[in-house]
C-alpha positions as CSV (number, residue, x, y, z in Angstrom):
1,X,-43.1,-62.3,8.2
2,X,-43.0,-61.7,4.3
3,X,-44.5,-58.6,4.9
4,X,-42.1,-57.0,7.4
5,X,-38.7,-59.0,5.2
6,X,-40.5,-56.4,1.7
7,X,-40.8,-53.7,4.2
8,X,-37.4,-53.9,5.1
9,X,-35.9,-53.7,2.0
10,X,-38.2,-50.9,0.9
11,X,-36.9,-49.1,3.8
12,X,-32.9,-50.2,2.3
13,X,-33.7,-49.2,-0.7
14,X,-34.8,-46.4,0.0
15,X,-32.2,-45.3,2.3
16,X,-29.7,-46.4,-0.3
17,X,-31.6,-44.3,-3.1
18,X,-31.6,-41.3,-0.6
19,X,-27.5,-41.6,0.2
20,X,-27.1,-41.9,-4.0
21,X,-29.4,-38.8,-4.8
22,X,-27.2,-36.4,-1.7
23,X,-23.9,-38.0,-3.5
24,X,-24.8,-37.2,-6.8
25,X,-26.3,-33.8,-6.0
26,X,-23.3,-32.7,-3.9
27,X,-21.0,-34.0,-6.9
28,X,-23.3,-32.1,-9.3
29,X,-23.5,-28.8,-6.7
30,X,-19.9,-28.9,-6.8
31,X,-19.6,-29.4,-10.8
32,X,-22.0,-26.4,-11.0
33,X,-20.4,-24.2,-8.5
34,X,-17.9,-21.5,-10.4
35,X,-14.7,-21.9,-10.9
36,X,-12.3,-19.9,-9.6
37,X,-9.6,-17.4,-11.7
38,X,-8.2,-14.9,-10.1
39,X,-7.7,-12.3,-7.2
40,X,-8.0,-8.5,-7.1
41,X,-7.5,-6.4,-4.5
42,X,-10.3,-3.4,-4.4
43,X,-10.2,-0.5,-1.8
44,X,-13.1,1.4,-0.2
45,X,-12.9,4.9,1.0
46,X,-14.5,6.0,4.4
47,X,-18.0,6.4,3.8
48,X,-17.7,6.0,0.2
49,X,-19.7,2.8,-0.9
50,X,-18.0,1.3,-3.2
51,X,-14.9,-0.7,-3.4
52,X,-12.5,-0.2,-6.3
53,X,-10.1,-1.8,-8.2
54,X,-6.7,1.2,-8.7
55,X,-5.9,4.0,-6.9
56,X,-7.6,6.3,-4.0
57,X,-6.2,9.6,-2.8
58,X,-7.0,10.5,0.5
59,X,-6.3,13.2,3.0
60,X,-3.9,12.5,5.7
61,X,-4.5,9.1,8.1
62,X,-8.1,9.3,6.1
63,X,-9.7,5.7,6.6
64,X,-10.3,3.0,4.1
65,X,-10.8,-0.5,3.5
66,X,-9.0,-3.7,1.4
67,X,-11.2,-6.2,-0.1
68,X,-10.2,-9.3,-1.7
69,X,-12.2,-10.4,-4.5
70,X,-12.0,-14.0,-5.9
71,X,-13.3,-14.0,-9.9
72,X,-14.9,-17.0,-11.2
73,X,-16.5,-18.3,-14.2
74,X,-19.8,-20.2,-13.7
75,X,-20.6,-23.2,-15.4
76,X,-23.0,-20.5,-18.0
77,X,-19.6,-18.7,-18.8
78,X,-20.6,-15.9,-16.8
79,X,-18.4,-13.6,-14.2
80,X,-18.8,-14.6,-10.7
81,X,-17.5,-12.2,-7.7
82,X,-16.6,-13.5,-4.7
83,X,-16.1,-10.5,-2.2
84,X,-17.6,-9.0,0.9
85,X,-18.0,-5.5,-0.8
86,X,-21.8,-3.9,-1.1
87,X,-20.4,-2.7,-4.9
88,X,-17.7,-3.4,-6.5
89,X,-15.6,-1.2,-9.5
90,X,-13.4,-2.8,-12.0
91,X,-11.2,-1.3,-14.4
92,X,-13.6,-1.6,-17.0
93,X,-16.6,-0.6,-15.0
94,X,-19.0,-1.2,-12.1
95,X,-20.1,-5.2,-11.6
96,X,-23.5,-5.6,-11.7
97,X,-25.2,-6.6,-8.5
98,X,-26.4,-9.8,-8.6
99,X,-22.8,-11.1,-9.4
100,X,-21.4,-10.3,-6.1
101,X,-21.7,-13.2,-3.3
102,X,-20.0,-13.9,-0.3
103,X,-17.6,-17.3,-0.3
104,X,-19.8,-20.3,0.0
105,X,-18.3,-23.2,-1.7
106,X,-17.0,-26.4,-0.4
107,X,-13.6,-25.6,0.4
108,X,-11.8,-23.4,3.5
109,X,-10.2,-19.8,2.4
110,X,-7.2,-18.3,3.7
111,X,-6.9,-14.5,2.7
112,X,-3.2,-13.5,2.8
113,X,-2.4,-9.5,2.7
114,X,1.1,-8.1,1.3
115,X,2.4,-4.5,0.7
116,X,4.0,-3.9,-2.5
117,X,7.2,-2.2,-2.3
118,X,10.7,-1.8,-3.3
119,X,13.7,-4.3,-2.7
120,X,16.0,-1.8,-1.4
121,X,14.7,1.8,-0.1
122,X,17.6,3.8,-1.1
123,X,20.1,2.9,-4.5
124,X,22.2,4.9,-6.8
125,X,22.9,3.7,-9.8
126,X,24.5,4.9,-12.9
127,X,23.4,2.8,-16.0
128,X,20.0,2.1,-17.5
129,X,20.8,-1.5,-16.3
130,X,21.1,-0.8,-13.0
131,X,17.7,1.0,-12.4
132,X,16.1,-2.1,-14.3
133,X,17.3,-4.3,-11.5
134,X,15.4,-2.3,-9.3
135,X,12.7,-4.8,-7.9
136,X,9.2,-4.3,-6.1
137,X,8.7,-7.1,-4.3
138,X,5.2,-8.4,-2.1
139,X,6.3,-8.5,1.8
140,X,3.6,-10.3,3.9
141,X,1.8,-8.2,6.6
142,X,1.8,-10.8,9.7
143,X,-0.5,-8.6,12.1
144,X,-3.3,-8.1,8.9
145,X,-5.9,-10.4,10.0
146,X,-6.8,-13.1,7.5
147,X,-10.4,-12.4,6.6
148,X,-11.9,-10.9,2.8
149,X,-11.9,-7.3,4.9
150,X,-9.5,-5.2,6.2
151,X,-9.4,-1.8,7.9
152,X,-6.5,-0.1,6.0
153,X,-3.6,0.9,8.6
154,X,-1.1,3.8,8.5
155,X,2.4,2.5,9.4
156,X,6.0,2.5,8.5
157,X,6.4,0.1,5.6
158,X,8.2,-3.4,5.6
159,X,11.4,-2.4,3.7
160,X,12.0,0.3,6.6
161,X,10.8,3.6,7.1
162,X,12.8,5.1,10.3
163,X,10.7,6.4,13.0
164,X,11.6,7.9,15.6
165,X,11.3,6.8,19.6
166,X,7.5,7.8,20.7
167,X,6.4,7.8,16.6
168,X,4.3,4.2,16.1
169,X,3.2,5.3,12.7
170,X,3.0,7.4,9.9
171,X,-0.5,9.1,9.0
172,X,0.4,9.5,5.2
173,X,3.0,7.9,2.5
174,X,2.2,5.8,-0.7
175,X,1.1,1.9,-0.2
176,X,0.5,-0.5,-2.5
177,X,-1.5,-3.8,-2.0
178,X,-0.9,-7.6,-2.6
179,X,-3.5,-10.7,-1.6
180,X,-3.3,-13.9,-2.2
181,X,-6.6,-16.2,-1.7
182,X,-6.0,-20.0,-0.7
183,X,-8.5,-22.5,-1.0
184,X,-7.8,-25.9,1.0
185,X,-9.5,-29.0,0.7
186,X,-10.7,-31.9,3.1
187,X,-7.2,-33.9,2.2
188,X,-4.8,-31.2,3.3
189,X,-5.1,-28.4,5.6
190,X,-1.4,-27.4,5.5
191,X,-0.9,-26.9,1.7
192,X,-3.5,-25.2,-0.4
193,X,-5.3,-27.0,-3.2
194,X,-5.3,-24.0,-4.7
195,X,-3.7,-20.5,-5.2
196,X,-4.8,-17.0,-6.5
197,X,-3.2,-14.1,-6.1
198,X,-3.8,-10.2,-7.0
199,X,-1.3,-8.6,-9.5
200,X,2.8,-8.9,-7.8
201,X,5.4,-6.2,-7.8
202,X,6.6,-7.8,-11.1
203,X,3.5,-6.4,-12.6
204,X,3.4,-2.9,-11.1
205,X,4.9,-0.6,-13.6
206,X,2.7,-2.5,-16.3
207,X,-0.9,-2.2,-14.7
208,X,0.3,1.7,-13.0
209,X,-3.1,3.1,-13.8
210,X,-5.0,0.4,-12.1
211,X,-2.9,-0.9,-9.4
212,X,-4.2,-1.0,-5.8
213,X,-2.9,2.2,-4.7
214,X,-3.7,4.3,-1.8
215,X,-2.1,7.9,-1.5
216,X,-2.7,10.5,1.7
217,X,-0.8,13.1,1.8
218,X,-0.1,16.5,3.9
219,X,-1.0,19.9,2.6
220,X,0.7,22.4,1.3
221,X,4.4,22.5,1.5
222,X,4.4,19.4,2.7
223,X,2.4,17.7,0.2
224,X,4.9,16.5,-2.1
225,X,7.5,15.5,0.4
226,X,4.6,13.4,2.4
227,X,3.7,11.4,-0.6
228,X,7.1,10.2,-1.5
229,X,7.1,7.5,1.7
230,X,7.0,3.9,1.0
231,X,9.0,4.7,-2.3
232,X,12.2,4.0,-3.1
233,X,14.3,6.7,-3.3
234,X,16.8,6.4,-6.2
235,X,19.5,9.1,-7.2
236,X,22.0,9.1,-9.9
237,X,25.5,8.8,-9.4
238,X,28.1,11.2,-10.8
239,X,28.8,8.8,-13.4
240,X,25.5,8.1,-14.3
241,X,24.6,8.4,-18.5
242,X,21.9,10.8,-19.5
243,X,19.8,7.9,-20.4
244,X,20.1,6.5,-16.7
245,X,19.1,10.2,-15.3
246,X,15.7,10.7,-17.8
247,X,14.8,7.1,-16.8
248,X,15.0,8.2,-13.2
249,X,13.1,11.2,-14.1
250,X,10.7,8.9,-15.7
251,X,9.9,6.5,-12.3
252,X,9.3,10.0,-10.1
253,X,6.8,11.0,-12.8
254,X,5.2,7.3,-12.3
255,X,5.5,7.7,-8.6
256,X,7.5,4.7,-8.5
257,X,10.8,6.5,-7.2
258,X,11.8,9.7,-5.5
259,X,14.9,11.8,-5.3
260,X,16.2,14.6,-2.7
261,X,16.5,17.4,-5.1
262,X,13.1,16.8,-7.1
263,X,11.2,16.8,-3.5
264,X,12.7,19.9,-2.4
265,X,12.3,21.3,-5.6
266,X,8.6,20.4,-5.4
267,X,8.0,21.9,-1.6
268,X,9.8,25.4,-3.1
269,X,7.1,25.1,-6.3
270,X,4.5,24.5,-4.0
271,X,5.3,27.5,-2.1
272,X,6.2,29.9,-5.2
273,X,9.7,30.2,-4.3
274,X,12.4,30.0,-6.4
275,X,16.0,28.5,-4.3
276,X,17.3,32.2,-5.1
277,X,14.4,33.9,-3.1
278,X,15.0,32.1,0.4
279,X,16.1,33.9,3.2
280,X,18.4,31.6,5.4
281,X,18.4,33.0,9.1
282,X,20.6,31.6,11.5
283,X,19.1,29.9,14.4
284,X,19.7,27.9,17.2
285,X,17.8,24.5,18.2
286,X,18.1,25.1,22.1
287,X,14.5,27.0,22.3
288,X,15.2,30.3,21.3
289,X,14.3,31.0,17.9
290,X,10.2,30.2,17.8
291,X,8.8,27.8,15.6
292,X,7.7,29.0,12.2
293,X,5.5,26.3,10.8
294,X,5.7,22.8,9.0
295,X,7.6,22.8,6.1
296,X,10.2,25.3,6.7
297,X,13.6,24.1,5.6
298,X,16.5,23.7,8.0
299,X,19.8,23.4,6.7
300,X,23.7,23.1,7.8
301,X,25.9,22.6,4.7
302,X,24.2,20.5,2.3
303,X,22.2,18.7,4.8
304,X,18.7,19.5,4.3
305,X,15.3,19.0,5.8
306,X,12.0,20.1,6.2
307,X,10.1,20.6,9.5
308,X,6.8,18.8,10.7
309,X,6.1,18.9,14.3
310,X,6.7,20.7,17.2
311,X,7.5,18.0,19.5
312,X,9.2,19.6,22.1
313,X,9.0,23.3,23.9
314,X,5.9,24.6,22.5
315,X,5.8,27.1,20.0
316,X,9.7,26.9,20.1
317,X,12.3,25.3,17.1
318,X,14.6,22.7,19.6
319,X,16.4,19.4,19.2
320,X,13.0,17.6,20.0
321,X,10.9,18.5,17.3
322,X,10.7,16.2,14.2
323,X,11.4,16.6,10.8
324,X,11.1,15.3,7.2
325,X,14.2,13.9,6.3
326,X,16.3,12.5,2.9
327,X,19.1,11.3,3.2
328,X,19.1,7.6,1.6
329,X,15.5,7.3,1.9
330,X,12.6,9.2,3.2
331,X,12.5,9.3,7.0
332,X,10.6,11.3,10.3
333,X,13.4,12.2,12.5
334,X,14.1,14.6,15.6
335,X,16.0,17.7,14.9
336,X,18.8,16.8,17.1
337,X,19.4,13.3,15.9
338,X,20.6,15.6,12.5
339,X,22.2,18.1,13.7
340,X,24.8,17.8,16.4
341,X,28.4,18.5,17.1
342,X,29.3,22.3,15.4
343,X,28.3,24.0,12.1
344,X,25.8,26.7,11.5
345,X,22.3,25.9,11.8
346,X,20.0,27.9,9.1
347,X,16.1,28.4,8.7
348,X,14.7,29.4,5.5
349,X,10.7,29.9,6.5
350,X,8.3,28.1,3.6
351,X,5.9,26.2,5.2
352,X,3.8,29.5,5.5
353,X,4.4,30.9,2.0
């Protein structure tokens, strides 16, 4: 009977020992795991390997991919990178190997992915003051799923780029990117124990050269005028003081703004042409006059645009075929959503210059 009673408290003990030692070791795993800092958002070219932190350029709908990345600082003071990229580029360099690791600690993760843009697509303004109040903001992406990885879509962007009927999306532009990583514990799985988030719209002009950026653009003629979607486009009043107009200037040179003029002016340098050296022709948009080739401007008064596909008879300039369009912000729209009622319709041929 003694026998079995020590036996049985051995066995107590021993499960009691056992129940400390997986406390303490989970307590110490979880002192010793690293500690979270911040969030980056690093992008991946098709086929390209590596996944980095700034701007890509790609050609027109080329593919890509967003990954979040979660820094941390182990209990050593070393840089820890949580990601589901093979490599991964900062802005100081490429991080070595072995500090890359998928997510394993304790807690759940929610990956939230934003675009960065502009407040309002189209302003004027007229005083330094006014362009300053000029705010890029993060707007969430609700159809992104919520995982470290995303394929990169082509699409009109959350402030409002206007598509036409039978256009779903747009195969170029300029987008900027926003995650925010939240960790949630066992006591709440409603409000995060913790938030980490990739540089905000607040800090875009100040981290240009190394903000997630991805550019794809359109060739030719048509590569200046392609690039300028998802950016604000900001002119200058009448009014506006010549230090409002060369800090305009200054945002198009950053690609954080575009205006009309400087875009056409860019599709005429692109073609060699000077606004003196175009050859208007009249035409009219019912079929008869043949289609030239994207990027041709298309005029009637001061109205102008640039062509981009031949949507409707083929091989023939009618009301159905789409265009690149200005006016108060950059927009694909059909020919004879522009230009209706009476006035004479012009063609000056540049896409093929």
């Amino acid at each position: 009977m003694e026998s079995e009673t020590r036996r049985f408290w051995l066995i107590a003990s021993a499960l009691l020992l056992a129940v400390l030692a997986l406390m303490l070791f989970g307590r110490a795993r979880e002192e010793l795991l690293p500690t979270p800092r911040r969030a980056w958002v690093a992008i991946e070219a098709a086929s390209d390997g590596v996944a980095r932190v700034g701007g890509i350029d790609l050609e027109a709908g080329g593919d890509f991919k967003l990954h979040a990345v979660l820094e941390a600082e182990s209990w050593q003071g070393q840089p820890v990178y949580y990601t589901e990229a093979a490599r991964l580029e900062l802005p100081d360099g490429e991080v070595e190997p072995e500090r890359l690791r998928p997510w394993a600690g304790p807690a759940e993760i929610r990956v939230l992915w934003f675009s960065i843009e502009a407040a309002k697509p189209y302003v004027e303004v007229s005083t330094l003051a006014e362009l300053d109040a000029l705010e890029f903001r993060e707007f969430f992406l609700p159809d992104w799923p919520r995982t470290w990885t995303v394929s990169g879509k082509w699409g009109a962007t959350s402030a409002g780029v206007n598509l036409p009927r039978g256009v779903e999306r747009l195969p170029f532009g300029t987008r900027r990117f926003h995650v925010r990583i939240e960790l949630f514990g066992p006591e709440s799985t409603i409000r995060p124990r913790q938030r980490f988030q990739s540089w905000t719209g607040a800090e875009l002009r100040s981290n240009l050269e190394h903000f997630p950026t991805v550019l794809s653009r359109l060739d030719g003629v048509l590569a200046r005028p392609s690039a300028v979607f998802g950016l604000p486009q900001i002119e200058p009043t009448a009014q506006a003081s010549p230090e409002a107009r060369a800090a305009i200037g200054e945002r198009r040179r950053e690609r954080l703004a575009f205006s009309r003029l400087a875009v056409i002016d860019a599709a005429l340098d692109t073609a060699g042409l000077d606004p003196d050296d175009l050859e208007w022709q009249a035409v009219e948009l019912t079929g008869e006059a043949a289609w030239e080739s994207p990027g041709d401007l298309v005029r009637v008064g001061d109205r102008w645009v640039l062509t981009y596909l031949d949507r409707g008879v083929e091989d023939r300039l009618d009301y159905e075929d789409l265009c690149i369009d200005f006016d108060k912000g950059a927009a694909i729209r059909r020919l004879g959503d522009i230009f209706v009622g009476e006035g004479l319709v012009e063609r000056a041929k540049l896409g093929g210059a």
